[in-house]
C-alpha positions in Angstrom: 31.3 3.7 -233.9 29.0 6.0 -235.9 25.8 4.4 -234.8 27.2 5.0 -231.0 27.6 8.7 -231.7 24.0 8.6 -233.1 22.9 6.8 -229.9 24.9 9.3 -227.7 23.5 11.9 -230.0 19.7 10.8 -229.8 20.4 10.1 -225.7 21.4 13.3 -225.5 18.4 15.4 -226.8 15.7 12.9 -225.2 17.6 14.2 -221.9 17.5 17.9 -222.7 13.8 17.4 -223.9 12.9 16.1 -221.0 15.0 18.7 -218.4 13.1 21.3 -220.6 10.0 19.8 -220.4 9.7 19.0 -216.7 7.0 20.8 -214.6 8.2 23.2 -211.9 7.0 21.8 -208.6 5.7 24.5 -206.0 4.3 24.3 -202.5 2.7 27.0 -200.3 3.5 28.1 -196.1 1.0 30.1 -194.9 0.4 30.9 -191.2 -1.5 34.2 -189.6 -1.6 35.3 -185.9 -1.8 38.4 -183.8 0.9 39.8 -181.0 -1.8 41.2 -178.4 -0.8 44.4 -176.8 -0.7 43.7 -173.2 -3.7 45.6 -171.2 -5.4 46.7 -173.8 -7.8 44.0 -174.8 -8.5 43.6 -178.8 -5.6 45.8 -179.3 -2.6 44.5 -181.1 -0.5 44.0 -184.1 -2.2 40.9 -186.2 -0.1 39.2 -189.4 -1.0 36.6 -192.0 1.5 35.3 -194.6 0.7 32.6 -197.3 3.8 32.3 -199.6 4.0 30.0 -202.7 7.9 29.0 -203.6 9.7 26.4 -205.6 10.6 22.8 -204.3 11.7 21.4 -207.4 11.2 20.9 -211.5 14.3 23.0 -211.5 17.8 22.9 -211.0 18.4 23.5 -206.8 20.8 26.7 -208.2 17.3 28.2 -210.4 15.7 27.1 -207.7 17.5 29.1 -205.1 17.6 32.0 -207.0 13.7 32.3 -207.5 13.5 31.6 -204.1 15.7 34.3 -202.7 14.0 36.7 -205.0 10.7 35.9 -203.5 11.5 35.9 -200.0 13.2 39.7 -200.7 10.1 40.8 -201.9 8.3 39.3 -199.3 9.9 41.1 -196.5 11.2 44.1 -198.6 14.9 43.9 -198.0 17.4 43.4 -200.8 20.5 41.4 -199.0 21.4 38.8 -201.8 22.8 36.4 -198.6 19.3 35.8 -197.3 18.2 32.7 -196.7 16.6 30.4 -199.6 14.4 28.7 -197.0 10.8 30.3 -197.4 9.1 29.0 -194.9 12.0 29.6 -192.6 12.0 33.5 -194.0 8.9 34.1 -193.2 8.9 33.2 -189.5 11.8 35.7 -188.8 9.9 37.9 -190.7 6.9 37.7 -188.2 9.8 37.6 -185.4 10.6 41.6 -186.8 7.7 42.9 -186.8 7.0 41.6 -183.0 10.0 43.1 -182.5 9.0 46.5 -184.4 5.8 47.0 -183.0 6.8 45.6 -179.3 9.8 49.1 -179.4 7.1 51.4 -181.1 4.4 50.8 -178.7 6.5 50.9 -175.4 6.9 54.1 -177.1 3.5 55.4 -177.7 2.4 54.1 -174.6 4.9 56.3 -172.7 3.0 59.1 -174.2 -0.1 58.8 -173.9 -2.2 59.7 -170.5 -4.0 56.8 -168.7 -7.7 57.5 -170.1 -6.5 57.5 -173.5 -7.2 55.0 -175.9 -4.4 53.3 -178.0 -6.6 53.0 -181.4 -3.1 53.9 -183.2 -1.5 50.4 -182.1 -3.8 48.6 -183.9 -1.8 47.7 -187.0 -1.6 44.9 -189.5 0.5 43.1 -191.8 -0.3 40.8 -194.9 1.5 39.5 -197.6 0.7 37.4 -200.1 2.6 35.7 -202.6 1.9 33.1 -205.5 3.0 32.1 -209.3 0.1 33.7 -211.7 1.1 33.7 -215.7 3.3 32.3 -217.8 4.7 32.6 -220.8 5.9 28.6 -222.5 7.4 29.8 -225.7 10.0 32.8 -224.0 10.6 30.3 -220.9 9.2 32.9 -218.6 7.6 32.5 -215.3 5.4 35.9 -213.5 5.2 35.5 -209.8 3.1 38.3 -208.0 3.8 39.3 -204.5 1.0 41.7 -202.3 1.9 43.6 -199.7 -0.8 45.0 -197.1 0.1 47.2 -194.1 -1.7 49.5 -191.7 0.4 51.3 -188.9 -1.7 54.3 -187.9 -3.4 57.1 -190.3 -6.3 57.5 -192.4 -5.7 54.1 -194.5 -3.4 51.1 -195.2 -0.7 51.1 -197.9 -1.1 48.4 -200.3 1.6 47.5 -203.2 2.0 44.8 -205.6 5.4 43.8 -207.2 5.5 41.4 -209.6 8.6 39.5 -210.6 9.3 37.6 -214.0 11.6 34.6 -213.9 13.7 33.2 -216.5 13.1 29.6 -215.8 16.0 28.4 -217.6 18.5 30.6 -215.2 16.4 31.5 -212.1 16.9 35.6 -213.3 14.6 38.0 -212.3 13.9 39.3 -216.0 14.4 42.9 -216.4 13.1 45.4 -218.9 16.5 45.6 -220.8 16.6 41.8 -221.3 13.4 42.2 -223.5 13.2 45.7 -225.1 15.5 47.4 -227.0 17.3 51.0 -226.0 15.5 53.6 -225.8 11.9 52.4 -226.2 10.7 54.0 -223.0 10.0 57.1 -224.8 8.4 55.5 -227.7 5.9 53.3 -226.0 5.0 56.2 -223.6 1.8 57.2 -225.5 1.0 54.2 -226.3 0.9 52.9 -222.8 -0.8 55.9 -222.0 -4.0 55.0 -223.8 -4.0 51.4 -222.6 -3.8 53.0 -219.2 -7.0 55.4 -219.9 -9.0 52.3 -221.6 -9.2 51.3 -218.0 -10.9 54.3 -217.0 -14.1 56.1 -217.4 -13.7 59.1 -219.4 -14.8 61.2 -216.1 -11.0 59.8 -214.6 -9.0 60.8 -217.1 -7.4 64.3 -215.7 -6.7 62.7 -211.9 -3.8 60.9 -213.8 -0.8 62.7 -212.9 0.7 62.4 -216.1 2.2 60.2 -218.9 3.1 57.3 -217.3 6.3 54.9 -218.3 7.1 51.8 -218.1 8.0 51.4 -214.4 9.9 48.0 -214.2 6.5 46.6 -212.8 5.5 44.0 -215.4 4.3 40.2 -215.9 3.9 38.5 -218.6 1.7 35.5 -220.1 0.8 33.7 -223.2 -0.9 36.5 -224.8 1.5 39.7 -223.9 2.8 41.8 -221.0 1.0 43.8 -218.9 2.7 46.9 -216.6 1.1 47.3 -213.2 1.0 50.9 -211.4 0.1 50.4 -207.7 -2.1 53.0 -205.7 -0.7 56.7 -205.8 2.0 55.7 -208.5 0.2 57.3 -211.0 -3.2 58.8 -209.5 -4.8 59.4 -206.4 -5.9 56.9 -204.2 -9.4 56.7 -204.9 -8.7 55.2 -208.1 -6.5 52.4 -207.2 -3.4 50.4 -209.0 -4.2 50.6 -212.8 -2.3 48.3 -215.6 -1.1 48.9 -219.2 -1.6 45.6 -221.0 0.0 45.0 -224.8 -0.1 41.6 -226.8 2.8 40.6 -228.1 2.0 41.6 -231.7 1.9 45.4 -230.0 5.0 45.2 -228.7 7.2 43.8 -231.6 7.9 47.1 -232.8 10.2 47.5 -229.3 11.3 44.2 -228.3 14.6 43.0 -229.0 
């Protein structure tokens, strides 16, 4: 009997050393295309997706969960009874911005005399989504996800959220999970000057002002790194800028 529990014992851990250690298993749907606005040739609304997402390595529930997380990025809506079917997601995502930009220009074009030229109509979409760092020994997965759009005006609004998952649970990881209360105000300065490393000296007043952390992070072997996108924290000539700590720098406020 007692060598059976130590077989049941030993059975047991090789099984839960092997779930731990499997690979996650990812594939990739991409797909680009332009909805032509009719009589106006080379006018239009053109879109290009290429999505990474899980297909296994995981348990279907962790699986679903990173899934749904990355399709709401994706298409910027928050409804948790999306579907979990990328691929699938991002057609009906290219179905609402046909849908969008077939109502706005009806719109416009209602406007607008017959000599005039439609140069507002020609917009764009692009989104781009795929599994960067890790991080082994916290079990924690960084998945960035780009967002490109031009509808009219002088330039295009790009963003980039990045989303951290705990690969044991398929949870988005959230600030509070890793830091302890409070720490915003104590890692302010410090962030700060990580922020201003990444600048010439000349750059350093266009910064709006101290900057926080802004729930924008990944993560990897050697630390974490928060990500400011375009206008967040300067003007838009000087683009996203990043905050990056080792892990050793951040002890002090971790949990």
């Amino acid at each position: 009997m007692k060598k059976l529990f130590k077989y049941a014992i030993l059975l047991a851990a090789v099984l839960l050393s092997a779930a731990c250690t499997r690979e996650m298993k990812v594939a990739k749907t991409a797909d680009n295309g332009k909805i032509a606005l009719e009589g106006y040739d080379g006018t239009g609304c053109s879109w290009t997706y290429s999505m990474e997402y899980v297909t296994g390595g995981v348990s279907k529930d962790v699986m679903d969960k990173m899934n749904l997380a990355i399709i709401q990025s994706a298409t910027g809506s928050d409804v948790d009874d999306m579907s979990t079917d990328v691929p699938a997601s991002c057609l009906e995502w290219v179905d609402a911005i046909d849908a969008e930009y077939s109502e706005y220009s009806q719109e416009i074009l209602a406007e607008l005399d017959e000599d005039d030229s439609p140069w507002m109509l020609n917009w764009s979409y692009e989104v781009d989504g795929s599994f960067t760092t890790g991080c082994k020994a916290r079990k924690l997965m960084t998945y960035a996800a780009m967002n490109d759009s031009y509808t009219g005006g002088a330039h295009g609004s790009t963003f980039t959220s990045y989303l951290v998952f705990d690969l044991t649970t398929g949870e988005l990881v959230t600030e509070s999970d890793l830091f302890r209360e409070g720490f915003e105000e104590d890692i302010a300065e410090p962030l700060y000057d990580k922020v201003l490393e990444e600048l010439d000296e000349e750059y350093w007043e266009a910064i709006y002002e101290t900057p926080h952390p802004n729930s924008n992070f990944s993560v990897s072997e050697q630390g974490l790194t928060w990500h400011f996108n375009t206008y967040e924290i300067a003007p838009y000539v000087l683009g996203p800028l990043m905050a990056s700590f080792t892990w050793a720098e951040l002890e002090p406020y971790l949990k």
